[in-house]
C-alpha positions, 0 to 999 in steps of 0.5 A, spaced: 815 124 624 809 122 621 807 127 614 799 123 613 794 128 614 789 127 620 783 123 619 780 128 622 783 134 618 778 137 613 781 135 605 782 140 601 777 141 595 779 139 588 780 146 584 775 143 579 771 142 584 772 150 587 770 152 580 764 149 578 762 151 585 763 158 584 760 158 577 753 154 580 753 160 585 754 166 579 749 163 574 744 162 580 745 169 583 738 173 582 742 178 577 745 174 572 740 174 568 738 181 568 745 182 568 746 177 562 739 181 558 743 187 558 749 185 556 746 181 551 743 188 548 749 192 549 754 187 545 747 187 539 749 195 540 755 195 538 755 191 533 750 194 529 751 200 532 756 204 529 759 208 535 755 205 540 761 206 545 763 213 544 764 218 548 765 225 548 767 232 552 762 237 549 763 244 553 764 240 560 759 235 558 758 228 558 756 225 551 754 219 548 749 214 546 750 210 553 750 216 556 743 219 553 740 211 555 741 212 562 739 219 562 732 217 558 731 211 564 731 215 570 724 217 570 724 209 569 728 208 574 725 212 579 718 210 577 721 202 578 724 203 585 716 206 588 714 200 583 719 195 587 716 195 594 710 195 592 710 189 588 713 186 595 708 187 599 703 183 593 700 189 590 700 193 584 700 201 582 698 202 575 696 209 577 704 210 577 703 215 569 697 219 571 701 221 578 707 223 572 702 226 569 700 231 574 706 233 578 709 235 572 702 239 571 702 242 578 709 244 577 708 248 569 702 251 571 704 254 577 711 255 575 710 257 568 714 263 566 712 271 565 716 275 561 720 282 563 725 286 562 732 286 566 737 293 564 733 292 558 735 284 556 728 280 556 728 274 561 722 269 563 721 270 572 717 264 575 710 265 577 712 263 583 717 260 588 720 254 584 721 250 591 714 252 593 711 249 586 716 244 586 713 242 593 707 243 591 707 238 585 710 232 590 704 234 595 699 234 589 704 227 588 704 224 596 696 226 597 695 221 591 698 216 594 696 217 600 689 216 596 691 209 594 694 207 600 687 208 604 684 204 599 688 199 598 690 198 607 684 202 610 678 199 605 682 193 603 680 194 596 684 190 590 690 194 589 689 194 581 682 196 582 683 201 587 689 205 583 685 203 576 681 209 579 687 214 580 689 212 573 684 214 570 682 220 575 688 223 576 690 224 569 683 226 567 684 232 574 691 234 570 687 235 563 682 238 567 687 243 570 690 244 562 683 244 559 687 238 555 693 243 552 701 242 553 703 248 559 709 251 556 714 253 562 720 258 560 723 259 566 730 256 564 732 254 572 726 249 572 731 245 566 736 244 570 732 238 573 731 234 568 736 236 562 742 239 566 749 237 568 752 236 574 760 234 573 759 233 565 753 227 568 747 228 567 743 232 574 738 226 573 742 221 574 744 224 581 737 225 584 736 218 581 742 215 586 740 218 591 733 215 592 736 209 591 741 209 596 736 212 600 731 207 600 737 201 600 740 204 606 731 204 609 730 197 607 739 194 608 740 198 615 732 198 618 728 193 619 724 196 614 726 191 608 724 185 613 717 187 615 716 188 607 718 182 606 714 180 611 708 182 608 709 180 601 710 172 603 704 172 608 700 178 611 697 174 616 702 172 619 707 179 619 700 181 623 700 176 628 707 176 628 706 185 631 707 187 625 703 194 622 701 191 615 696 197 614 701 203 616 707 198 612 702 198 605 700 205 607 707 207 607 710 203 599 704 207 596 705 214 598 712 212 597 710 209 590 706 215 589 713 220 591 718 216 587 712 217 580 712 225 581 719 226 582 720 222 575 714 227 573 719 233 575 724 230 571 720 229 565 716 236 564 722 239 566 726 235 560 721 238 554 720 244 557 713 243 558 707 240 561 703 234 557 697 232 561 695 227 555 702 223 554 706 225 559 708 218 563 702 214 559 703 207 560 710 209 565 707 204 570 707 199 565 714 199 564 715 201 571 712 193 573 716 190 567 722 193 570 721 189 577 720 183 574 725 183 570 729 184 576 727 179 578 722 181 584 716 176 584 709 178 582 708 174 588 710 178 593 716 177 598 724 178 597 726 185 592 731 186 589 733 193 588 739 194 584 734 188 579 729 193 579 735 198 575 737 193 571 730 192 568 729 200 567 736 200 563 734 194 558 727 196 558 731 204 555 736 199 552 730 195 548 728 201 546 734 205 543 736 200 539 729 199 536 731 205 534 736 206 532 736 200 527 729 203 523 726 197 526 717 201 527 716 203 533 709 198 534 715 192 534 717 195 541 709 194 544 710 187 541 717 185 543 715 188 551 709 184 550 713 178 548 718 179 555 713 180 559 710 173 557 717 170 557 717 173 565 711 170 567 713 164 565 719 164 568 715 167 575 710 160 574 710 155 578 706 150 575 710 151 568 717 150 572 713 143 574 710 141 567 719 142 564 722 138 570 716 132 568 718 133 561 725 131 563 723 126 567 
């Protein structure tokens, strides 16, 4: 009985040869350099940090550094995620801060908080129905995108033009609406959004997941995430092709829009107030340099959700340690300016071709 291996028998890999593979494959996936950027920053925390790591239980709650990161990125995070489909599809939202601006101004002004006296113990009674202003504030958020959405797939206008003038609109309509003064809410339910707890975590966080397994279940279990694809790489012919390219644009700016005043609930509820000057500036900014950093081409075409998190995580992570060693606050601007430099590159086809001559 012969022991040779048949000559047709597929030969056994080398274990070398296994491992290299699986190695290439890593260091190739789009989220190991998101990935390796956050790990990086984390182990510069931990060593320059003391007690960067530690956690504690404080009355039922969850306390620490790495929780109060996360927690300060989830209007980041929710910001990034509207930013993500958009960008997907060739576009651009930089209305995304004055939108923050404006739902959180909705929500304090009709919220608010009166004073009245209940068996003799003073309590604050919003002005009207929590759900409605909150209903309110992202009706005032959706009709901003749908606004956006016209214009950029109805009119066919450039997306940075047409949400440039949202930008600059909606935030001077959230002025107007204070006459340029912070709205202070005192109605304590309404804190719960951006500054309770839910199981020791963060509540925020909470509504975070669920937008985001929301939108991955849309875009992974429809065909949703194919058609925006679709689009992104070539709209022409995902129309021809039958796909509504009008209605699908239409739709990431109003979702866009959504994502931008929930993170506008999130942060008015936080401070306990509205600021219609400050709230959300230059959100839409950090909300692009999240997706890109996750590794979604400005370009258009394949997303990456989970990227998009990854980038708002180190985008709060940046600016945390930045802090926390002293470092002026105008280096953050800087080193933001210098990443988004370093990203552009990365994304440049011509720079990729000039560095494979220079090896040549």
């Amino acid at each position: 009985m012969s022991l040779s291996t048949p000559s047709n028998a597929p030969l056994a890999r080398p274990a070398s040869t296994t491992g290299t593979s699986a190695l290439h494959t890593v260091l190739h996936h789009p989220l190991s350099r998101p990935l390796a950027a956050l790990f990086l920053l984390l182990l510069v925390d931990f060593f320059a940090i003391p007690g960067f790591f530690h956690l504690e239980i404080r009355d039922g709650h969850l306390y620490g550094s790495v929780i109060d990161i996360v927690n300060r990125a989830a209007p980041l995070m929710l910001a990034a995620l509207g930013m993500t489909l958009v960008i997907a599809t060739r576009g651009i939202d930089i209305s995304v801060g004055a939108v923050v601006a404006l739902s959180g101004t909705v929500a304090a002004m009709l919220i608010g908080g009166t004073m009245v006296m209940d068996n003799g113990v003073p309590t604050y009674v919003s002005n009207i129905p929590m759900g409605w202003a909150l209903a309110a504030a992202l009706g005032a958020a959706l009709l901003c995108g749908a606004w956006n959405g016209v214009l950029v797939a109805g009119l066919g206008l450039q997306p940075i033009v047409a949400t440039l003038i949202l930008m600059v609109a909606g935030r001077g309509l959230a002025q107007l609406l204070t006459d340029g003064q912070i709205v202070t809410v005192y109605y304590q339910p309404y804190f719960f959004i951006g500054s309770g707890y839910l199981f020791g975590l963060p509540f925020s966080l909470f509504l975070v997941a669920a937008v985001f397994i929301i939108t991955a279940v849309l875009m992974r279990k429809t065909a949703l995430g194919l058609f925006i694809q679709a689009v992104g790489i070539n709209p022409v012919a995902a129309r021809l092709a039958g796909i509504k390219t009008a209605t699908l644009i239409f739709f990431v700016y109003v979702f866009c829009a959504a994502c931008a005043g929930l993170s506008g609930l999130m942060i008015s509820s936080n401070i306990k107030s509205a600021d219609a000057n400050n709230a959300g500036l230059m959100l839409e900014l950090d909300a692009i340099l999240a997706v890109t950093l996750g590794g979604t081409s400005l370009a258009g075409g394949k997303f990456s959700l989970v990227g998009s998190m990854i980038g708002a995580l180190i985008i709060q992570t940046l600016t945390y340690t930045i802090y926390s060693l002293g470092v002026p606050p105008e280096v953050n601007m800087v080193v933001k300016s210098v990443v988004v430099f370093l990203v552009c590159l990365s994304q440049s086809s011509e720079f990729k071709q000039l560095l494979h001559r220079r090896k040549a």
